[in-house]
C-alpha positions as CSV (number, residue, x, y, z in Angstrom):
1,X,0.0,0.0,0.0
2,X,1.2,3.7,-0.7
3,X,1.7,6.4,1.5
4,X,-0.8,9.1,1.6
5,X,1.5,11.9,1.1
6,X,3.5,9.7,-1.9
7,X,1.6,11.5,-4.4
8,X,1.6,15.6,-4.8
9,X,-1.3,16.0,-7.8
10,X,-3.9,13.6,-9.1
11,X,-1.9,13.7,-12.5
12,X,0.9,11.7,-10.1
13,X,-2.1,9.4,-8.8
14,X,-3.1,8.9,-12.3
15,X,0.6,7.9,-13.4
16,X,0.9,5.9,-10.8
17,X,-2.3,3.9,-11.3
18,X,-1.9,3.2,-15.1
19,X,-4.9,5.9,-15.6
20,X,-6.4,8.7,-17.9
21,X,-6.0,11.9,-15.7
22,X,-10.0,12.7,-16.8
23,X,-11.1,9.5,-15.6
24,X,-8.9,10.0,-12.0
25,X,-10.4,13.8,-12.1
26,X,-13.8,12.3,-12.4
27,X,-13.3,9.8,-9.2
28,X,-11.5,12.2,-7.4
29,X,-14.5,15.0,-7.4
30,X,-16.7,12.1,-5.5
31,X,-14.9,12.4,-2.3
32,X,-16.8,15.8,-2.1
33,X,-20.1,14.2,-2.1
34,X,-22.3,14.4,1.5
35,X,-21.6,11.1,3.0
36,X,-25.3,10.0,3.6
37,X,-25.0,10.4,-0.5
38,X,-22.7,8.0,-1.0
39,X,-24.5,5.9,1.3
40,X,-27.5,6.1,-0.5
41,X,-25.8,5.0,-4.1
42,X,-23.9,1.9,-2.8
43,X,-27.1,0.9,-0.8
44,X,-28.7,1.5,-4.0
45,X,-31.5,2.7,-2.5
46,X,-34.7,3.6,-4.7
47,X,-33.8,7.1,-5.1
48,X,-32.2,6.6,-8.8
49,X,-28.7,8.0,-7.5
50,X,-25.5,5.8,-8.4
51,X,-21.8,7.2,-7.9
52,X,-21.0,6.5,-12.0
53,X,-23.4,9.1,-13.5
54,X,-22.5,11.5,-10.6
55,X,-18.9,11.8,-11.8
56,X,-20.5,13.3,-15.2
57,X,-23.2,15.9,-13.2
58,X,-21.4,19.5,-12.0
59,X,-22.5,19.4,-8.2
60,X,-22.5,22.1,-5.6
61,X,-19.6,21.8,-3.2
62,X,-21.7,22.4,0.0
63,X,-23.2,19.2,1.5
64,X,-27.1,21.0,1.9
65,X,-27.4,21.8,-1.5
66,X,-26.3,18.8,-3.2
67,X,-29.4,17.2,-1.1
68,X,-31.4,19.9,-2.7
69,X,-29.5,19.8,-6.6
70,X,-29.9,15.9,-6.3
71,X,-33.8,15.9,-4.8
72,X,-32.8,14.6,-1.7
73,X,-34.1,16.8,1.0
């Protein structure tokens, strides 16, 4: 396993992992998601959210209004 500071950009991560710096930038802006979101998609709940087509939708940063962008309040 790698150390967490090994890597200074996500263009290092995406070196490192073999991977197309788009498709690392996609992933990457999923760690901003409110974590009862993320929940949601890998319980795969009935609320038609799943963390794939999330990576292509612009999001707000702040946790409230993604509940309110995504229908979720």
């Amino acid at each position: 396993m790698t150390p967490a500071n090994k890597f200074r950009s996500i263009t290092d991560i995406a070196a490192a992992e073999g991977m197309d710096l788009g498709q690392v930038s996609k992933i990457a802006r999923l760690t901003q998601l409110a974590p009862d979101i993320i929940e949601d998609c890998l319980a795969r709940t009935d609320n038609g959210l799943a963390l794939e087509p999330l990576m292509r939708r612009k999001m707000p940063a702040d946790w409230a209004a993604q509940r309110v962008h995504f229908d979720l309040h």
